[in-house]
C-alpha positions as CSV (number, residue, x, y, z in Angstrom):
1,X,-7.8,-62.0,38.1
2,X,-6.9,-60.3,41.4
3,X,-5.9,-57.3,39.7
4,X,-9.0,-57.2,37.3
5,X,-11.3,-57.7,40.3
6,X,-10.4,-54.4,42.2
7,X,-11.0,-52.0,38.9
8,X,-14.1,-53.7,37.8
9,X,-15.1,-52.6,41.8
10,X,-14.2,-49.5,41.0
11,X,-15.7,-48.8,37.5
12,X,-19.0,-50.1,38.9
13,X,-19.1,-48.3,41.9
14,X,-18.5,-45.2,40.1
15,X,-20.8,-45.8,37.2
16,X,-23.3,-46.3,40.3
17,X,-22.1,-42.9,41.8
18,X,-22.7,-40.8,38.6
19,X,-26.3,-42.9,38.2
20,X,-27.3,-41.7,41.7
21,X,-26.2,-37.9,41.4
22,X,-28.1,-38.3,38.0
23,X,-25.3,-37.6,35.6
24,X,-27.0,-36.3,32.5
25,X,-25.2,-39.1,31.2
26,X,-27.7,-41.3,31.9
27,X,-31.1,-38.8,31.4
28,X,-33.5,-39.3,28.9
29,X,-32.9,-36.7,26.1
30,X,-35.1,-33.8,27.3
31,X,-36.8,-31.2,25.3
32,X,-37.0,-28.9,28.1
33,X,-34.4,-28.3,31.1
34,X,-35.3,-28.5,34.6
35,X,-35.3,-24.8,34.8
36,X,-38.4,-24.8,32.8
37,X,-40.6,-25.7,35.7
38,X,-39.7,-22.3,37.5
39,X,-41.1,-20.6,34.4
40,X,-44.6,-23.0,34.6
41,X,-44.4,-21.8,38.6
42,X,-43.7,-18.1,37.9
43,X,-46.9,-18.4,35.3
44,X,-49.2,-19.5,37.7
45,X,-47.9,-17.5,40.5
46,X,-48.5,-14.2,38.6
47,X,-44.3,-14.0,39.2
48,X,-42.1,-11.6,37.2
49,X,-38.4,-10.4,36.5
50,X,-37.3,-14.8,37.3
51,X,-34.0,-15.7,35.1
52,X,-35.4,-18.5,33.3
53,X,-34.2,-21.4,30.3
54,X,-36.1,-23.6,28.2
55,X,-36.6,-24.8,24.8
56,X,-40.4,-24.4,23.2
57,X,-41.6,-24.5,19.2
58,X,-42.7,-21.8,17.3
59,X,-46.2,-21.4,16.5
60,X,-46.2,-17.9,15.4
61,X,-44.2,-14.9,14.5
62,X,-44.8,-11.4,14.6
63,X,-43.6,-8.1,13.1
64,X,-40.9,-6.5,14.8
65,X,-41.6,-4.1,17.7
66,X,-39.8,-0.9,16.2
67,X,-41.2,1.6,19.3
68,X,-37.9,2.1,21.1
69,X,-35.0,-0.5,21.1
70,X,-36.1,-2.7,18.2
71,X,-37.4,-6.2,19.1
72,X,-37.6,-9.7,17.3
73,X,-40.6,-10.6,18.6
74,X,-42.1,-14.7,18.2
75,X,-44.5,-16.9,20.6
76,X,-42.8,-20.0,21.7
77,X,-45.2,-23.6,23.3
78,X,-43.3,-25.2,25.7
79,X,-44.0,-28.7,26.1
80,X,-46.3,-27.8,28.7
81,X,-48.4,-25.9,26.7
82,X,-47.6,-22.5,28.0
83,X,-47.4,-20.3,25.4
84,X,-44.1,-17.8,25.6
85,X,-43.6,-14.5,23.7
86,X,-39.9,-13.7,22.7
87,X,-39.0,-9.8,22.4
88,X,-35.2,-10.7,21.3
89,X,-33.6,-7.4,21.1
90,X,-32.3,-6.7,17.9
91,X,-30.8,-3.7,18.7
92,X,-28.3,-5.6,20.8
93,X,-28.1,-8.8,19.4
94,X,-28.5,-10.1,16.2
95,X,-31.8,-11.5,14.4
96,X,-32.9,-14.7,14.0
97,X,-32.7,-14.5,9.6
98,X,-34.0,-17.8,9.4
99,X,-36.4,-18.7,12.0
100,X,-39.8,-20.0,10.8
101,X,-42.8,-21.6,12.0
102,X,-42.4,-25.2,13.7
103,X,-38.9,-24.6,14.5
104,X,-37.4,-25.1,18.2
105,X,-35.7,-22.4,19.8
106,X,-33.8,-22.4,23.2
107,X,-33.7,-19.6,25.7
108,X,-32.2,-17.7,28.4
109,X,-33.6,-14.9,29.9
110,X,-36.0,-13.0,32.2
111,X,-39.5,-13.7,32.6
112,X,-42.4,-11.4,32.6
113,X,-45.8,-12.7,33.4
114,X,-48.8,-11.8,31.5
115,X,-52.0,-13.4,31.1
116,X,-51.3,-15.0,27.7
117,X,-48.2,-16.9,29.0
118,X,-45.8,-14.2,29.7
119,X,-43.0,-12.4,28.0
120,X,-39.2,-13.4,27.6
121,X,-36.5,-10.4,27.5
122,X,-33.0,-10.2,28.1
123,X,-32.1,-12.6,25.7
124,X,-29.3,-10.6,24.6
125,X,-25.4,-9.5,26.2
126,X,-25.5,-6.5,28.5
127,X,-23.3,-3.8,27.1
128,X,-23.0,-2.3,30.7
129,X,-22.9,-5.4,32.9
130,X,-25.7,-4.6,34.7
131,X,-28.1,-7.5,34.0
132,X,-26.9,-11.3,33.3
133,X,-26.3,-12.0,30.2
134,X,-29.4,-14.3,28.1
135,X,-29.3,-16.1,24.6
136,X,-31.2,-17.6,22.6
137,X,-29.9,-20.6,20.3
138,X,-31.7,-21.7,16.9
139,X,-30.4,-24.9,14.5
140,X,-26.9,-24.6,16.8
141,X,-26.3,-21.0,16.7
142,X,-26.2,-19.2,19.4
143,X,-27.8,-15.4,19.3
144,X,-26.5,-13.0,22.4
């Protein structure tokens, strides 16, 4: 018992530890990462060019942008009811084939504001390393 005693210290304490730093062990499954809520305060700030990741739904897609680079181009709701158009950049990364209405998308990239919810671009690698590299990840694929 003496020796028990001291691990199930130890187990505890640290099962405490990891509770209190807020391990996402023990989160709640979330739909959107804390990094959504700089996105929600660049919207209402009128902010632009702000890394941001999140996850929203699809609600509608568009045709391509073919003006320049070519762009995937869809409008993501985020659970907060911001509304998010995607310009993937197809020219750099490839297309989303299979991405239709109601599905959830993830994202990384920069922010643009705009009165309708804003725009997200950069979702894609940077052949020059000049710009962090975004992504965007659809049914466990990860587009880049």
């Amino acid at each position: 018992m003496k020796k028990v005693f001291p691990a199930l210290v130890l187990v505890v304490a640290i099962v405490g530890m990891l509770h209190y730093l807020e391990w996402p062990l023990f989160d709640e499954p979330r739909f959107e990462p804390q990094h959504i809520d700089a996105l929600s305060d660049a919207f209402q700030k009128g902010l632009s060019n702000i890394q941001v990741e999140g996850q929203g739904v699809v609600v509608k897609i568009l045709p391509d942008d073919r003006k320049g680079s070519r762009h995937q181009r869809f409008i993501l709701e985020l659970n907060s009811g911001q509304t998010l158009l995607v310009a993937h950049n197809i020219d750099l990364a490839a297309r989303i084939a299979s991405l239709t209405k109601g599905d959830r998308v993830s994202f990384f990239g920069e922010y643009e504001w705009n009165a309708q919810g804003g725009v997200l671009h950069w979702t894609h690698h940077d052949p020059q390393g000049r710009h962090v590299n975004g992504w965007l990840k659809h049914k466990g694929l990860r587009y880049q």
